[in-house]
Every structure is written in C-alpha cells, then in structure tokens.
DSSP file (Angstrom, degrees, kcal/mol; ACC not computed):
  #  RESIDUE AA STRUCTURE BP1 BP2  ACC     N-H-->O    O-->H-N    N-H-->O    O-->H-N    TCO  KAPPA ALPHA  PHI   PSI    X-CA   Y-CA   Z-CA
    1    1 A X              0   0    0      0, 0.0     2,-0.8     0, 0.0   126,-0.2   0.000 360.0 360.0 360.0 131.4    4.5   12.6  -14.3
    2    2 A X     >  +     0   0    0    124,-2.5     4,-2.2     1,-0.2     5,-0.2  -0.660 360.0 172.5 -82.6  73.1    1.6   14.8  -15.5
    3    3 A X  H  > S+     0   0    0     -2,-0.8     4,-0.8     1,-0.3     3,-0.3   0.769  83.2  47.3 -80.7 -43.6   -0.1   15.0  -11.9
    4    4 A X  H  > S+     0   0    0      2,-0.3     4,-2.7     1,-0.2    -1,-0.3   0.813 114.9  45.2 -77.3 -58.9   -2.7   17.8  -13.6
    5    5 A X  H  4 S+     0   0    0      2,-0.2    -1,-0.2     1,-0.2    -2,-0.2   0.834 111.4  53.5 -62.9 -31.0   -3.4   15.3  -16.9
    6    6 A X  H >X S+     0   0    0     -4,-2.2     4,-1.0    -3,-0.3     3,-0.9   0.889 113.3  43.7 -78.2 -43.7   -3.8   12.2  -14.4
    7    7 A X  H >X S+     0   0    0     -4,-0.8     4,-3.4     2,-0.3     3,-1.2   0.993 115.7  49.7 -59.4 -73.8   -6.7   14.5  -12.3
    8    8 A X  H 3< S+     0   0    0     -4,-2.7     4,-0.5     1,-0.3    -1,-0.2   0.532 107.5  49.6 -40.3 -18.1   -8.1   15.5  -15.5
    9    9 A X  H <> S+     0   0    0     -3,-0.9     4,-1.4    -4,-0.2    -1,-0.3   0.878 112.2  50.6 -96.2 -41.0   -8.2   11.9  -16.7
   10   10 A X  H <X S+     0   0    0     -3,-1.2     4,-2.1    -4,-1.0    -2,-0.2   0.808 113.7  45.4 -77.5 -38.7  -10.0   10.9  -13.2
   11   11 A X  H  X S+     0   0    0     -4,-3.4     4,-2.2     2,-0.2    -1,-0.3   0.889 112.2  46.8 -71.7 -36.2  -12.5   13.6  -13.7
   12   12 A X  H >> S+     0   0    0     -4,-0.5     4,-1.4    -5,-0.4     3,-0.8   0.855 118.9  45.1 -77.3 -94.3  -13.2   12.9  -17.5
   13   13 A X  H >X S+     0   0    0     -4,-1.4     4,-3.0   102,-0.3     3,-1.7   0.539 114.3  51.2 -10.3 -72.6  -13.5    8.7  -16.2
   14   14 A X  H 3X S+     0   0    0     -4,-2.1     4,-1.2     1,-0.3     3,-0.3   0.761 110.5  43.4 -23.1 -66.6  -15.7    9.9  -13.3
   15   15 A X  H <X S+     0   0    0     -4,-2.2     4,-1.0    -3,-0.8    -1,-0.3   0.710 114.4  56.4 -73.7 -20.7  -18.3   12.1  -15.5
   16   16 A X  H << S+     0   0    0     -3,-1.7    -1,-0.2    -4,-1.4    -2,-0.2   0.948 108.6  43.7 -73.1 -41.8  -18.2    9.0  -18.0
   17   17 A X  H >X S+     0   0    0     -4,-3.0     3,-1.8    -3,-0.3     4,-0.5   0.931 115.9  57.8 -28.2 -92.9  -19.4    6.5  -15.1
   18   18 A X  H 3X S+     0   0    0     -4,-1.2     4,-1.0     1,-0.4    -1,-0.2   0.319 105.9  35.4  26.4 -65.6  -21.3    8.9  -14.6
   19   19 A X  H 3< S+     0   0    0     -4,-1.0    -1,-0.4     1,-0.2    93,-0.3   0.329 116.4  52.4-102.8   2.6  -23.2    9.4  -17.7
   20   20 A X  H <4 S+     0   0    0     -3,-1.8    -2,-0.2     2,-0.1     3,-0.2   0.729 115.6  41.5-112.2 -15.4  -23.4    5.5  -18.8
   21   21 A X  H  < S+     0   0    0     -4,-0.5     2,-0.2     1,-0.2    -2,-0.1   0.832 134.0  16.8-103.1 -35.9  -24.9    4.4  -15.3
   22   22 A X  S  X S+     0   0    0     -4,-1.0     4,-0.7     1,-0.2    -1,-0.2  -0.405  70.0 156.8-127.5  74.3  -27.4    7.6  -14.9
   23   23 A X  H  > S+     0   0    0      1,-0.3     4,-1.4    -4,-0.3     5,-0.2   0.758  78.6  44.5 -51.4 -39.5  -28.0    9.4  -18.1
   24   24 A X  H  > S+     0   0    0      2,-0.2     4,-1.2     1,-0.2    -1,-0.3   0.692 115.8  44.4 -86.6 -22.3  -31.0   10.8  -17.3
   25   25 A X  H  4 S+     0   0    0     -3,-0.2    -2,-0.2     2,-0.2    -1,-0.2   0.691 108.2  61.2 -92.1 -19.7  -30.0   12.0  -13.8
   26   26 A X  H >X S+     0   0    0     -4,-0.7     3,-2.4     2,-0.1     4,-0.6   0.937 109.7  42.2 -88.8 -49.5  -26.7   13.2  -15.4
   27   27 A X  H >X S+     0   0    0     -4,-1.4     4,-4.2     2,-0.3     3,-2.2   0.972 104.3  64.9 -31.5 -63.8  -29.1   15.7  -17.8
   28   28 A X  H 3< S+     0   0    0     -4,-1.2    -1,-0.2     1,-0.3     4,-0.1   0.741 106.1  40.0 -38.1 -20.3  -31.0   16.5  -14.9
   29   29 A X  H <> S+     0   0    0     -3,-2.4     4,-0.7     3,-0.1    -1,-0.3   0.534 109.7  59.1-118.6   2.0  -27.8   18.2  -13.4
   30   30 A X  H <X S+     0   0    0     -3,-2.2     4,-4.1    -4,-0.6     5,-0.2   0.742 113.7  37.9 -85.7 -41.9  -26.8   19.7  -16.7
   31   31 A X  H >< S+     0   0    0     -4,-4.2     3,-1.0     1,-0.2     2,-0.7  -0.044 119.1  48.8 -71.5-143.4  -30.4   21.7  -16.8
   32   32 A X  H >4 S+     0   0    0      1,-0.3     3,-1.0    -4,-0.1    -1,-0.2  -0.255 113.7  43.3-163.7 -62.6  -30.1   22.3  -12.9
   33   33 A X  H >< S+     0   0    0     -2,-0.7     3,-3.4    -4,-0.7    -1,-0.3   0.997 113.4  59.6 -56.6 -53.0  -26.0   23.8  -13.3
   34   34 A X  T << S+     0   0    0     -4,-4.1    -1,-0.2    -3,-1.0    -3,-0.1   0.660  99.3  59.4 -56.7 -16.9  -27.6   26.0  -16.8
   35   35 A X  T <  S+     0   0    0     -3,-1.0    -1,-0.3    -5,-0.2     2,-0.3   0.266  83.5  94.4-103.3  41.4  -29.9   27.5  -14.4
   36   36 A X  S X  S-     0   0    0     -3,-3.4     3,-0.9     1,-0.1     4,-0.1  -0.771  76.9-128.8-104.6 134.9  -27.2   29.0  -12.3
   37   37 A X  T 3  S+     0   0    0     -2,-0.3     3,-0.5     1,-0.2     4,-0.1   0.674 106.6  53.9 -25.6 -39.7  -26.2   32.8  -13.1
   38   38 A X  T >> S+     0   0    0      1,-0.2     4,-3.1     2,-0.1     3,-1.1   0.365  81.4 114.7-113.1   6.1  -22.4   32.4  -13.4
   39   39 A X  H <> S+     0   0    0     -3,-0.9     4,-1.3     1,-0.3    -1,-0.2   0.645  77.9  40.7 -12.4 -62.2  -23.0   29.4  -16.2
   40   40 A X  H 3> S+     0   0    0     -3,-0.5     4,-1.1     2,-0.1    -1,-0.3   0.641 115.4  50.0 -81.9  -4.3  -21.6   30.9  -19.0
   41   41 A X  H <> S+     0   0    0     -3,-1.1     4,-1.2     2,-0.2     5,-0.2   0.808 112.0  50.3 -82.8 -49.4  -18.5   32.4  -16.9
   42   42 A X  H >X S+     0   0    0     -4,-3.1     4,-5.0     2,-0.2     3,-1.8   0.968 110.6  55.4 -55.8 -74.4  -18.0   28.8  -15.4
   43   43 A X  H 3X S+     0   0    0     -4,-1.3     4,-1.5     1,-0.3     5,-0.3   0.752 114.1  35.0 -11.5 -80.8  -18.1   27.5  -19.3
   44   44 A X  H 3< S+     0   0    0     -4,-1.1    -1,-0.3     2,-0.2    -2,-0.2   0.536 117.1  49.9 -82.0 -13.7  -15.5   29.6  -20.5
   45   45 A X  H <X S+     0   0    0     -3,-1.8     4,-1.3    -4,-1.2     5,-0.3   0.816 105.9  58.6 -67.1 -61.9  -13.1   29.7  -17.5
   46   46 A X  H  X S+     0   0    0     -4,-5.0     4,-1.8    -5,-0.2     5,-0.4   0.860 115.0  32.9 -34.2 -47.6  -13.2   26.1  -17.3
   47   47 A X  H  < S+     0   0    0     -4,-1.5    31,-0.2    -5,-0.2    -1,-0.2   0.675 115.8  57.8 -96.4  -6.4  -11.8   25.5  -20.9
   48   48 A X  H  > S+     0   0    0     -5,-0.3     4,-0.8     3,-0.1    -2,-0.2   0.776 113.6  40.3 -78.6 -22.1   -9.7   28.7  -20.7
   49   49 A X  H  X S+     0   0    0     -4,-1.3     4,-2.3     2,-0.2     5,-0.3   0.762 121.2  43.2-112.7 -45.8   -7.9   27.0  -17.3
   50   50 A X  H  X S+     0   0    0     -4,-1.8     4,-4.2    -5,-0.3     5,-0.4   0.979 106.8  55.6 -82.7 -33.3   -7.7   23.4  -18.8
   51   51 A X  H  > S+     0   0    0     -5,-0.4     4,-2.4     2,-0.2     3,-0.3   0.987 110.5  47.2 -56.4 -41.2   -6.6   24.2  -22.0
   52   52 A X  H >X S+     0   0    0     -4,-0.8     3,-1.3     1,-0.3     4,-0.8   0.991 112.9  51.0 -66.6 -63.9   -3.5   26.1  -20.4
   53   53 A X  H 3X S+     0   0    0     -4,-2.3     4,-0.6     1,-0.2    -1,-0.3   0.816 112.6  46.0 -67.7  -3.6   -2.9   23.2  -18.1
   54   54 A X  H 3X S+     0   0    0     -4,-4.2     4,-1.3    -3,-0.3     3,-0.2   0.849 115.3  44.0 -64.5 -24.8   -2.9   21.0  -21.0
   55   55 A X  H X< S+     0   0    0     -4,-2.4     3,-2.1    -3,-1.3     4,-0.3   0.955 117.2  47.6 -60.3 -86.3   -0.8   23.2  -22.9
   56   56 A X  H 3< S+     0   0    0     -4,-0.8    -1,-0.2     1,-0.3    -2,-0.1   0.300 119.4  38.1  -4.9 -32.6    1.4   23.6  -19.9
   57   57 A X  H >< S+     0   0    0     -4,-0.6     3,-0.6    -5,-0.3    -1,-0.3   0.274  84.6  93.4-139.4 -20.3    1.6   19.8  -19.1
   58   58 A X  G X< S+     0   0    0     -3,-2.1     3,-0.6    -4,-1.3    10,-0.2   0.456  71.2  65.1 -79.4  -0.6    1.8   18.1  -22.2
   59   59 A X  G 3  S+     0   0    0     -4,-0.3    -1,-0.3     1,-0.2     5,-0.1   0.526 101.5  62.5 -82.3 -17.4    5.7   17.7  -22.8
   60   60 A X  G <  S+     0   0    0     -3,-0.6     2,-0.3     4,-0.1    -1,-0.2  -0.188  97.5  60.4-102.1  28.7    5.4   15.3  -19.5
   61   61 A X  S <  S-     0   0    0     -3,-0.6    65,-0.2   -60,-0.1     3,-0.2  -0.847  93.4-104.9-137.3 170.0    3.0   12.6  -21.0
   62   62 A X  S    S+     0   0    0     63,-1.3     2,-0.1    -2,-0.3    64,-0.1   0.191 112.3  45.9 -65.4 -12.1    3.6   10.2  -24.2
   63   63 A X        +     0   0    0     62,-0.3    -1,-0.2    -5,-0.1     5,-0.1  -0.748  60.5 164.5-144.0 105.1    1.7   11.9  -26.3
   64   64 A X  S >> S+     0   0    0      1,-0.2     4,-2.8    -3,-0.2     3,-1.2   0.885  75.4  58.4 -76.2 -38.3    2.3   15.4  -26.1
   65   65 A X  H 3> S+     0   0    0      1,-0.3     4,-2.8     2,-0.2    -1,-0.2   0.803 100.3  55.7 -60.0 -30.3    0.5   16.2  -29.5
   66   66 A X  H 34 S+     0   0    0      2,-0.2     4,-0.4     1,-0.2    -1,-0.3   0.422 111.0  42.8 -81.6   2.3   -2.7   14.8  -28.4
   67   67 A X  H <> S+     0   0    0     -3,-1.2     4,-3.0    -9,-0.1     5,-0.3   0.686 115.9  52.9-112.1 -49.2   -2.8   17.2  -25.2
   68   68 A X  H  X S+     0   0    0     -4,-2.8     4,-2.2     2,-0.2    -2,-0.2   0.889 109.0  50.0 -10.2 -68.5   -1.6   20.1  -27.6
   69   69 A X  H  X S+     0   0    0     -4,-2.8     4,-0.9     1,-0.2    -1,-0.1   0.956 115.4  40.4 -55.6 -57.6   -4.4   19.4  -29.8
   70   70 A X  H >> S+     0   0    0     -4,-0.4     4,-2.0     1,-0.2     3,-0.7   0.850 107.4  59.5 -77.5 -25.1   -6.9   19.4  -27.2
   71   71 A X  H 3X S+     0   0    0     -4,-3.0     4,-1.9     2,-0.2    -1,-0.2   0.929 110.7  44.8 -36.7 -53.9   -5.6   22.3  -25.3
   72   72 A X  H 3< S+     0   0    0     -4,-2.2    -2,-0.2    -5,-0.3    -1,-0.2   0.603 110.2  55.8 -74.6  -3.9   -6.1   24.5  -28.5
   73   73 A X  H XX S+     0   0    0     -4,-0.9     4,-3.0    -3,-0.7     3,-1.4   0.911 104.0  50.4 -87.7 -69.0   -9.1   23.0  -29.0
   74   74 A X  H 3X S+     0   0    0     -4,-2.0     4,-2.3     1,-0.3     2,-0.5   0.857 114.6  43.1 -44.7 -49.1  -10.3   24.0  -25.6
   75   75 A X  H 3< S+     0   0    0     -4,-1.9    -1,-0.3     1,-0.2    -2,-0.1  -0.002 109.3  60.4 -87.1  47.2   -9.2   27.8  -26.1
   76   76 A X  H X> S+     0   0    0     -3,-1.4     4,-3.3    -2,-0.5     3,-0.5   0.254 109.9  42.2-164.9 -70.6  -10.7   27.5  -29.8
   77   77 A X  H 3X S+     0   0    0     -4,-3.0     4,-1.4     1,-0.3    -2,-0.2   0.852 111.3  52.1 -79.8 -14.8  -14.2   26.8  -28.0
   78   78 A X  H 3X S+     0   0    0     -4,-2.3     4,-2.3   -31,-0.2    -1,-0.3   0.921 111.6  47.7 -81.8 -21.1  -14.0   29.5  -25.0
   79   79 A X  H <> S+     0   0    0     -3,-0.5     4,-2.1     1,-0.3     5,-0.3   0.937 113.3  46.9 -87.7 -38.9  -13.2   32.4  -27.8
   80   80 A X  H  X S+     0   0    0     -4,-3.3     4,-4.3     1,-0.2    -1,-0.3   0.958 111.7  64.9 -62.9 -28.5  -16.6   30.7  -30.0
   81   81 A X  H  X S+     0   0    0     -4,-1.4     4,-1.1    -5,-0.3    -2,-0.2   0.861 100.9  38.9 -16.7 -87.1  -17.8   31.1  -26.3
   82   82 A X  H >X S+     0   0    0     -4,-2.3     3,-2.8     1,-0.2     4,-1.9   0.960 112.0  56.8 -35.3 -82.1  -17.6   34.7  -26.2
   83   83 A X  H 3X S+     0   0    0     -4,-2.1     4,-0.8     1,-0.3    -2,-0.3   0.644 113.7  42.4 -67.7 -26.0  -18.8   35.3  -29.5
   84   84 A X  H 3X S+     0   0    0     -4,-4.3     4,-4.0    -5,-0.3     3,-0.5   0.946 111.9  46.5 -31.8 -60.0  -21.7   33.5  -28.7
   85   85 A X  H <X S+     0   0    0     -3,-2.8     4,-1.1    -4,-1.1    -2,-0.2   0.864 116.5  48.0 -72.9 -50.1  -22.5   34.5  -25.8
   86   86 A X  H  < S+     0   0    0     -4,-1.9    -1,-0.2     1,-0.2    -2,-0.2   0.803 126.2  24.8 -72.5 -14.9  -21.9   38.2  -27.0
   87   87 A X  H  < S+     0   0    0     -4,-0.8    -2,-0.2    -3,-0.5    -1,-0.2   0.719 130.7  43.4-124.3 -17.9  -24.2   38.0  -30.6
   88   88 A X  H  < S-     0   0    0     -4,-4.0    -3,-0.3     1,-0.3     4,-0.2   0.845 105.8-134.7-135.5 -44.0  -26.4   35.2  -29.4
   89   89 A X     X  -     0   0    0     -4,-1.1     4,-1.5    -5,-0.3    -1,-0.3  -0.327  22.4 -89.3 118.9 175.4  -27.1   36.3  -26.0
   90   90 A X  H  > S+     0   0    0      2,-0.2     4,-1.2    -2,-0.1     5,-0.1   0.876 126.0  55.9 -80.0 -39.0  -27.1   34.4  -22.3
   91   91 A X  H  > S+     0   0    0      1,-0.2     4,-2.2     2,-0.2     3,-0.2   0.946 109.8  43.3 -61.4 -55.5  -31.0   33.6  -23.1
   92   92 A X  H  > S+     0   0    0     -4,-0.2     4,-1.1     1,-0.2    -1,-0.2   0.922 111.0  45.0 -35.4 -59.3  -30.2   32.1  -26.1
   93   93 A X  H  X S+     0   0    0     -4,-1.5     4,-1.6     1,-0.2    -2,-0.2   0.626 113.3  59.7 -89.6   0.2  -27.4   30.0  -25.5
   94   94 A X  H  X S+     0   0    0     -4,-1.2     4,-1.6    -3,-0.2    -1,-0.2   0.934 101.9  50.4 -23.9 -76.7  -29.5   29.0  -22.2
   95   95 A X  H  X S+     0   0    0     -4,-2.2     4,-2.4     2,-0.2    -2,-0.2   0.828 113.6  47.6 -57.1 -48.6  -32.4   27.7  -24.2
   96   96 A X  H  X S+     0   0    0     -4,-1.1     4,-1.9     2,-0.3     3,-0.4   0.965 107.7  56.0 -84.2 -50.4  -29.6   25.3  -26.6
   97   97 A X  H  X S+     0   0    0     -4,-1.6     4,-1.0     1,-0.3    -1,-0.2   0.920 114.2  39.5 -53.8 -32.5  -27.9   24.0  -23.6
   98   98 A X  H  X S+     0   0    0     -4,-1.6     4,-1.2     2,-0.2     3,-0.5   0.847 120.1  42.1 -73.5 -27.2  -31.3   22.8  -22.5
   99   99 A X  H  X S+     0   0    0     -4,-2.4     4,-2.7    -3,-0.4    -1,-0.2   0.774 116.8  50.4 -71.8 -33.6  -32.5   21.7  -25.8
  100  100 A X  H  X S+     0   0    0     -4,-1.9     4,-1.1     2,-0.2    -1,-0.2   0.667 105.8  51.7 -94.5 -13.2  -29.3   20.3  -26.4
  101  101 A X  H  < S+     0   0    0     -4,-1.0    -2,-0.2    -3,-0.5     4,-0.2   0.681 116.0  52.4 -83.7 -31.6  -29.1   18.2  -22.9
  102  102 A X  H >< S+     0   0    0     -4,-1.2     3,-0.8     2,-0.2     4,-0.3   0.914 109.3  40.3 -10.9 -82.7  -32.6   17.0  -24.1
  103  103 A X  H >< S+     0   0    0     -4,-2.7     3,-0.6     1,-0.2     2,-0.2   0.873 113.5  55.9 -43.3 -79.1  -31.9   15.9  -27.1
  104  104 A X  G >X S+     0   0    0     -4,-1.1     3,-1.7     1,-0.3     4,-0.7   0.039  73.5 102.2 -37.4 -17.1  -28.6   14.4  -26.0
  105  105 A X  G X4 S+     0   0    0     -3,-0.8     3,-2.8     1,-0.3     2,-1.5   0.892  83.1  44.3 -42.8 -80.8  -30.1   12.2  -23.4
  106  106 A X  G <4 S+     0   0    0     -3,-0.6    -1,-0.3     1,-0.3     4,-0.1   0.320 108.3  64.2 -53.4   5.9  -29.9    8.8  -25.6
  107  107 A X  G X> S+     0   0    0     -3,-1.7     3,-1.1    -2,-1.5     4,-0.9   0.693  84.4  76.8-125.6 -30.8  -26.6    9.8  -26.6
  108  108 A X  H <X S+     0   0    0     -3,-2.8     4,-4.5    -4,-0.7     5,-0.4   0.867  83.4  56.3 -62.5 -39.6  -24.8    9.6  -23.0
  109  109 A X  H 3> S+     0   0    0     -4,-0.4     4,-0.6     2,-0.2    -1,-0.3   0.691 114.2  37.5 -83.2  -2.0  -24.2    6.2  -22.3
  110  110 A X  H <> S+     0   0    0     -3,-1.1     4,-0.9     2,-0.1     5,-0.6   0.541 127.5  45.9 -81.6 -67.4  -21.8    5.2  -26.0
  111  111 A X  H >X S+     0   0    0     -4,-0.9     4,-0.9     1,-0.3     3,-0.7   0.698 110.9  46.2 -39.9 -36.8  -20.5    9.0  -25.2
  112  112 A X  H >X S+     0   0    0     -4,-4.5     3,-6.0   -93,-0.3     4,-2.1   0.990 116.3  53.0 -86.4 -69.4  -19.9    8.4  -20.9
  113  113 A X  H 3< S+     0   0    0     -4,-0.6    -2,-0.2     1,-0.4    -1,-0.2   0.346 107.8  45.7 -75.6   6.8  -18.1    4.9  -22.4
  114  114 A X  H <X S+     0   0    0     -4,-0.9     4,-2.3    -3,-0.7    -1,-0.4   0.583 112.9  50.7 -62.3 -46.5  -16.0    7.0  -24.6
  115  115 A X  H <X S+     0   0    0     -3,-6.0     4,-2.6    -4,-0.9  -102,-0.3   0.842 110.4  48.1 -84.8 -39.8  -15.4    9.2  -21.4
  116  116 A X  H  X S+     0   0    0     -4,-2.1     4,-1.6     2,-0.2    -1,-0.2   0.871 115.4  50.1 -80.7 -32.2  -14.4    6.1  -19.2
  117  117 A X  H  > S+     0   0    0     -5,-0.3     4,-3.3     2,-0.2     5,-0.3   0.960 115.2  37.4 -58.5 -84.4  -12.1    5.0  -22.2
  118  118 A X  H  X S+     0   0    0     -4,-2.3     4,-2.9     1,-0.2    -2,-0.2   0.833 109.7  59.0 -57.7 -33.4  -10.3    8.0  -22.7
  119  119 A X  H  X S+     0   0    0     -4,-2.6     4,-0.8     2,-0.2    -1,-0.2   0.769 110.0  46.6 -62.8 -34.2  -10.0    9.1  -19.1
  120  120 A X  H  X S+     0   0    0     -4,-1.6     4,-1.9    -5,-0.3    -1,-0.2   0.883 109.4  55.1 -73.3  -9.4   -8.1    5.7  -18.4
  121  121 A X  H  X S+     0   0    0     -4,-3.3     4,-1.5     1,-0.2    -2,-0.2   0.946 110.3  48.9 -80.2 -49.2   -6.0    6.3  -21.4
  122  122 A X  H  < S+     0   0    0     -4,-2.9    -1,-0.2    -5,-0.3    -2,-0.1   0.634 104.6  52.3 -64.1  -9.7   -5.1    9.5  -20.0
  123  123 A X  H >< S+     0   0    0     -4,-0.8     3,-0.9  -114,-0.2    -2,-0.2   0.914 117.7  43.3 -63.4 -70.7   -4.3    8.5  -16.6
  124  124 A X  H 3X S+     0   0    0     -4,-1.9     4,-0.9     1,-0.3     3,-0.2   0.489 106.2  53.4 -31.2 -38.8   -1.9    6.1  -18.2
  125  125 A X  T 3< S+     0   0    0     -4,-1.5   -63,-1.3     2,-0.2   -62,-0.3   0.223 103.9  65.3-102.1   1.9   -0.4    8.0  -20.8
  126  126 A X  T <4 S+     0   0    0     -3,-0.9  -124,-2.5   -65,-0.2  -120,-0.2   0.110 105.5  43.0-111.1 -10.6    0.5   10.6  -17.9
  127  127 A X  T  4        0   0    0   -126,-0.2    -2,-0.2    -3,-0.2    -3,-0.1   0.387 360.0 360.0-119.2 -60.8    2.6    8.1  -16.3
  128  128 A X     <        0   0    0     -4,-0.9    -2,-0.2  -127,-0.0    -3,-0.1   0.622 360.0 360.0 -96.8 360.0    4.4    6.9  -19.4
C-alpha cells in the first residue's frame, strides 16, 4: 500500500471539491496565499517533496509509470521554478499568479472535476 499516494490522492480530491463547489472563493485563497512572503519557497518545496514521494512510492501502486511520470514532472516544474523566479523576479511571477488565478476562475469547476476524478483513481490505484 502507497499510504503517501493514498494522502496525496485525498488532498488532490479535497482541492477538486473544492474548486467545483466554490471557484471563486477557491481564487480568492490562491490571491490571499500569493500574498504571503514565503510563496515562492512554499511553490518549489512542495513539488520538490512530492515529486520525491512519488518517485519514492511508485513501485507500491498499479501503475508505477504514471507516478514516475508525474514525479519528474513535478521536479521538472520546481527547477523552471527557480529559473523563473531568478530571471523573472518574485514581483513578476506574483503579478502572473494573480493574473493567472483571474483568468482561470471559469476554468475551475471542469479542472476541480478532473481533480475529484483523478484523486479517487489515485486512492484506488494505491491499494491495488
């Protein structure tokens, strides 16, 4: 059992709920976390720590490649991270998370029922 991939699947469900019942309240907390100091740190720690436990954890689910994939994926987006963060600046990539939480607004509730999808498939697949 992939007790780490089963958490991760409950948290991905959760934020999909989440985002299909209050889209606009779930935006509201994207702009609200983006104006926290430690924001981009969070960002890139977060996908440096789950990509490992996916890496780390995928031979214990039923589809190993598809936790593989997205593990490398995940250390693939903290390293564009950095180099954002480092050529584009904190101000910058501030300004696109809000513009991009904006936009994105209309976009949450297929994308949270994506999230609710795949987070039971991973809970599942985590077991068998």
């Amino acid at each position: 059992m992939a007790i780490f991939i089963s958490l991760w699947g409950v948290i991905t469900f959760s934020f999909g709920l989440f985002m299909m019942l209050a889209p606009a309240h779930f935006t509201a907390q994207i702009v609200r976390f983006s104006h926290q100091r430690y924001f981009h740190y969070i960002e890139i720690i977060s996908r440096l720590v789950l990509g490992s436990v996916l890496l780390l954890d995928a031979h214990n689910t039923s589809s190993p490649l598809v936790f593989e994939v997205i593990g490398n994926l995940l250390f693939i987006i903290a390293i564009v991270l950095v180099l954002v963060l480092v050529f584009m600046t904190e101000k910058h990539h501030k300004q696109f998370a809000l513009w991009s939480a904006s936009y994105c607004v209309k976009v949450f509730r297929p994308a949270g029922l994506c999230a609710i999808i795949f987070g039971l498939w991973t809970v599942y697949v985590s077991y068998y």
